[in-house]
N, C-alpha and C positions, 0 to 999 in steps of 0.2 A: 290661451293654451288649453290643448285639451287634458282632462282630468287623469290621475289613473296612471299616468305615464311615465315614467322615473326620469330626473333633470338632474342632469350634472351641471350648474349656472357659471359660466365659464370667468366671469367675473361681477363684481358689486361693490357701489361706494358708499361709505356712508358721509353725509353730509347734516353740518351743525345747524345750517340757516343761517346764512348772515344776512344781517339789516343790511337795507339796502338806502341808498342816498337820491339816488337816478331815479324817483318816482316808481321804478321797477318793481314789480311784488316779490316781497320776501318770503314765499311761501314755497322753500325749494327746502327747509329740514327732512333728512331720511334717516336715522338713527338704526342702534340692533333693535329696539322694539317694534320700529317698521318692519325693519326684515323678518324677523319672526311672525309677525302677523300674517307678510305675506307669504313666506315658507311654509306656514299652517293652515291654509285657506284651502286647503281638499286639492292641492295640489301636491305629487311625491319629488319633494325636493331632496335628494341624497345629500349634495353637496353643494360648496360657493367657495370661492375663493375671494378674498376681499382685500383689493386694489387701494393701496393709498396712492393720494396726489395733490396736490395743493389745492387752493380754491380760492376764487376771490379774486378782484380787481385792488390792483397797485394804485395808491394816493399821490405815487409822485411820478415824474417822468411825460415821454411825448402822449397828449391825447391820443394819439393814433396807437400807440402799443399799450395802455394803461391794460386791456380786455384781455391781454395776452400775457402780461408781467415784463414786459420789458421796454429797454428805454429807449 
């Protein structure tokens, strides 16, 4: 992004990090202290609007829709 430039960020999620089981890396946490860091990194971020949504793989139902939440 270039510097300097005023950003309305039209949406942003945060996320907790869930362990993962799939050998997959768990290294997907985003927290408000992320955001803030990166909203003050010399970039002019005005605003964000912050998007909830579920997260996460379903433990029960068809292997083929676990990745999606459904059965």
């Amino acid at each position: 992004m270039i510097k300097g430039i005023e950003i309305v960020d039209p949406h942003h999620h945060l996320w907790p990090g869930t362990p993962r089981t799939d050998g997959v890396s768990a290294d997907n946490r985003y927290l408000l202290e992320d955001l803030w860091n990166d909203t003050q990194s010399g970039h002019k971020v005005l605003k964000t609007v912050f998007v909830e949504c579920g997260q996460g793989y379903y433990e029960s139902g068809s292997e083929a829709m676990k990745p999606v939440g459904g059965d």
